[in-house]
MIZAKOL-340102 format. One record per residue (C-alpha): x, y, z; residue number from 0; residue in one letter. Coordinates in Angstrom, 1 decimal, always signed. Layout:
N
pt xx->X | yy->Y | zz->Z | roke->NUM | kolvo->A
...
This chain:
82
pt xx->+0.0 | yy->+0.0 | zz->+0.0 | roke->0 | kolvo->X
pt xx->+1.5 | yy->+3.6 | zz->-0.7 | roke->1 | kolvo->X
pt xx->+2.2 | yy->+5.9 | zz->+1.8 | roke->2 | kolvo->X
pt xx->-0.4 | yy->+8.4 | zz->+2.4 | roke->3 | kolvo->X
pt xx->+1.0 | yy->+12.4 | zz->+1.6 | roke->4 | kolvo->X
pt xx->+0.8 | yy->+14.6 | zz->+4.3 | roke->5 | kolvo->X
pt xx->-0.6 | yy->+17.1 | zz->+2.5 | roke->6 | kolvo->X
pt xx->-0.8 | yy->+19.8 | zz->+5.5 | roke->7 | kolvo->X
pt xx->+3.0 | yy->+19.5 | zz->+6.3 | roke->8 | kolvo->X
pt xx->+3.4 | yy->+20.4 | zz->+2.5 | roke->9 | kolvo->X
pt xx->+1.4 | yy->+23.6 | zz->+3.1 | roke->10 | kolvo->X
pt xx->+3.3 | yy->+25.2 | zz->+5.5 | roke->11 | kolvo->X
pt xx->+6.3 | yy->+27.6 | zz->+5.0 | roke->12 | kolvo->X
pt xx->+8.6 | yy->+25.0 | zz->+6.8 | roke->13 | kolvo->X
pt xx->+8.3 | yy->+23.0 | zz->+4.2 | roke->14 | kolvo->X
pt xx->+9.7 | yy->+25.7 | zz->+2.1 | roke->15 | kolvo->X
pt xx->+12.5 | yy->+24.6 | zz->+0.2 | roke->16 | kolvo->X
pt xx->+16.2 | yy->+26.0 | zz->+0.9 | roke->17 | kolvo->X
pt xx->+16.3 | yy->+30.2 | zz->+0.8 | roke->18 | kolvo->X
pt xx->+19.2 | yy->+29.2 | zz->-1.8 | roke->19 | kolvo->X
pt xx->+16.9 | yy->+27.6 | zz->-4.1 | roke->20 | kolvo->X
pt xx->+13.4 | yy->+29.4 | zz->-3.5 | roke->21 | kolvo->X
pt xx->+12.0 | yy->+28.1 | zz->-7.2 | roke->22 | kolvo->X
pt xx->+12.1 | yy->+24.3 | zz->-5.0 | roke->23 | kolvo->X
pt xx->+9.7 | yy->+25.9 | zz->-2.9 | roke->24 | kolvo->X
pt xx->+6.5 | yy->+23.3 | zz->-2.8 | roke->25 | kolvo->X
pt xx->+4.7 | yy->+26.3 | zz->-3.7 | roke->26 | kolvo->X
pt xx->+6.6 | yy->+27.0 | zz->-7.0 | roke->27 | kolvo->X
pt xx->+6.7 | yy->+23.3 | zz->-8.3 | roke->28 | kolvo->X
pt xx->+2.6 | yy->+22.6 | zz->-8.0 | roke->29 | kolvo->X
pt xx->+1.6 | yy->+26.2 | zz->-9.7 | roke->30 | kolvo->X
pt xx->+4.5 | yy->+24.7 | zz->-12.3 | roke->31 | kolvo->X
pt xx->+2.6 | yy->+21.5 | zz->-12.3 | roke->32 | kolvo->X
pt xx->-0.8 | yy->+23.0 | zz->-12.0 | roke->33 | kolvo->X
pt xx->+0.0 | yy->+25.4 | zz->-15.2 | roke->34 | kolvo->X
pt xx->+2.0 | yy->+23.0 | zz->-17.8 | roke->35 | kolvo->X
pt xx->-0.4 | yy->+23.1 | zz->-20.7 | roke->36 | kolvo->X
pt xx->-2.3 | yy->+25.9 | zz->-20.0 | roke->37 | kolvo->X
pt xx->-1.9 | yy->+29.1 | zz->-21.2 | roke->38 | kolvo->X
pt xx->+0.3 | yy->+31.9 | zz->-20.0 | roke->39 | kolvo->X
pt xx->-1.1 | yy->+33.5 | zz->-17.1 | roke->40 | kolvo->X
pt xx->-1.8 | yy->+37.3 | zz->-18.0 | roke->41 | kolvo->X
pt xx->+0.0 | yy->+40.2 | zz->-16.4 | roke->42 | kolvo->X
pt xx->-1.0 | yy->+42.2 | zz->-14.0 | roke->43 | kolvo->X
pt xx->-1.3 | yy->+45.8 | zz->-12.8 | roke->44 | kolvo->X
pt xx->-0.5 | yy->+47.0 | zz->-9.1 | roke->45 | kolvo->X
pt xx->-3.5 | yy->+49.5 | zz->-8.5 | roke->46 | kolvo->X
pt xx->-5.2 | yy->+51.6 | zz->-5.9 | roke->47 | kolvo->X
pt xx->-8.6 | yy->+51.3 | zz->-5.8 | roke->48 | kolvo->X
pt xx->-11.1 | yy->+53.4 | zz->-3.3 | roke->49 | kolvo->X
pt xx->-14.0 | yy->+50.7 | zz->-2.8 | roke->50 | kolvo->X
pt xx->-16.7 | yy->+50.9 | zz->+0.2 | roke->51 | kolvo->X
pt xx->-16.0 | yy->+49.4 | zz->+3.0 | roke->52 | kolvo->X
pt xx->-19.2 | yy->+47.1 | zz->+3.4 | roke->53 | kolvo->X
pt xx->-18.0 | yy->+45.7 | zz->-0.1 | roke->54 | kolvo->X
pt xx->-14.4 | yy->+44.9 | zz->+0.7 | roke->55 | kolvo->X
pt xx->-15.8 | yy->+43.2 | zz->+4.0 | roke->56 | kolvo->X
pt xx->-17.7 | yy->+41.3 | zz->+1.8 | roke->57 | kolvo->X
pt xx->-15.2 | yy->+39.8 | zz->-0.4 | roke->58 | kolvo->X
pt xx->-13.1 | yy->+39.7 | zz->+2.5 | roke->59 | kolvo->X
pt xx->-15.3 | yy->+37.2 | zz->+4.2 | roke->60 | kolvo->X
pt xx->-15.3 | yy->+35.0 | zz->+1.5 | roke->61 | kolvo->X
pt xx->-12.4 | yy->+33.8 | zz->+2.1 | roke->62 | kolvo->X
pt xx->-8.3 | yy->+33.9 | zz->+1.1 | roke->63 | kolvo->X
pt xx->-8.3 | yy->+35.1 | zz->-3.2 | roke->64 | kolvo->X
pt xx->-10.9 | yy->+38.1 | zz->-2.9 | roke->65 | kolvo->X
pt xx->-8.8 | yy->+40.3 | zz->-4.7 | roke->66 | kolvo->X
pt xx->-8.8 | yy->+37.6 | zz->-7.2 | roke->67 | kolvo->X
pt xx->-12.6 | yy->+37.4 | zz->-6.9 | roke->68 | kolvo->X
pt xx->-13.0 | yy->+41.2 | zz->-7.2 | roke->69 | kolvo->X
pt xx->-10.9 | yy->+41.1 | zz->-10.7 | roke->70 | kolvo->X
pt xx->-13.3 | yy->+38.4 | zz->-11.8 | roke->71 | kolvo->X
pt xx->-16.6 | yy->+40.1 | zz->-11.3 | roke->72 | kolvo->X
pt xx->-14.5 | yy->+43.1 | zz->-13.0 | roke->73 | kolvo->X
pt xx->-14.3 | yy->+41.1 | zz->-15.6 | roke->74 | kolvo->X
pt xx->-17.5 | yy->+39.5 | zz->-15.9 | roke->75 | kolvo->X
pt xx->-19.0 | yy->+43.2 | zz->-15.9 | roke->76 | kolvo->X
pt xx->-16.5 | yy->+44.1 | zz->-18.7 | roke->77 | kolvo->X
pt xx->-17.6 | yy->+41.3 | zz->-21.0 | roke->78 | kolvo->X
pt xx->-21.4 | yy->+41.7 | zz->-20.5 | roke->79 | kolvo->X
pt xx->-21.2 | yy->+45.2 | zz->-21.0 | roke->80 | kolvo->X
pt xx->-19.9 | yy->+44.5 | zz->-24.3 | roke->81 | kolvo->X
């Protein structure tokens, strides 16, 4: 029987790889493996943005990735709107 990953070790910084060689970070290698295939990830602007606060709460509590959800309904209004 194979041994069973411990997946939650893996997700901690200690499990970092060697400050030396940060692209052997666990981190690095499963976006690497995550992405093969798939197309290149589009660049991104650093911004300010003035939202209200109620709003950013809201996103907020939704979890770790709002900003990511906040560019998504961004860009779900962009493409209706065409």
């Amino acid at each position: 029987m194979p041994s069973k990953t411990d997946w939650a070790r893996l997700k901690t910084d200690k499990a970092a790889a060697n400050p030396e060689h940060p692209e052997a970070a666990v981190k690095h290698i499963v976006r690497g493996i995550v992405r093969r295939g798939l197309q290149p990830l589009p660049s991104k602007a650093s911004i300010s943005l003035r939202v209200d606060q109620d709003v950013l709460e809201w996103f907020k509590a939704q979890g770790a990735g709002y900003q990511t959800r906040i560019n998504t309904v961004l860009r779900a209004f962009r493409d209706a709107s065409v």
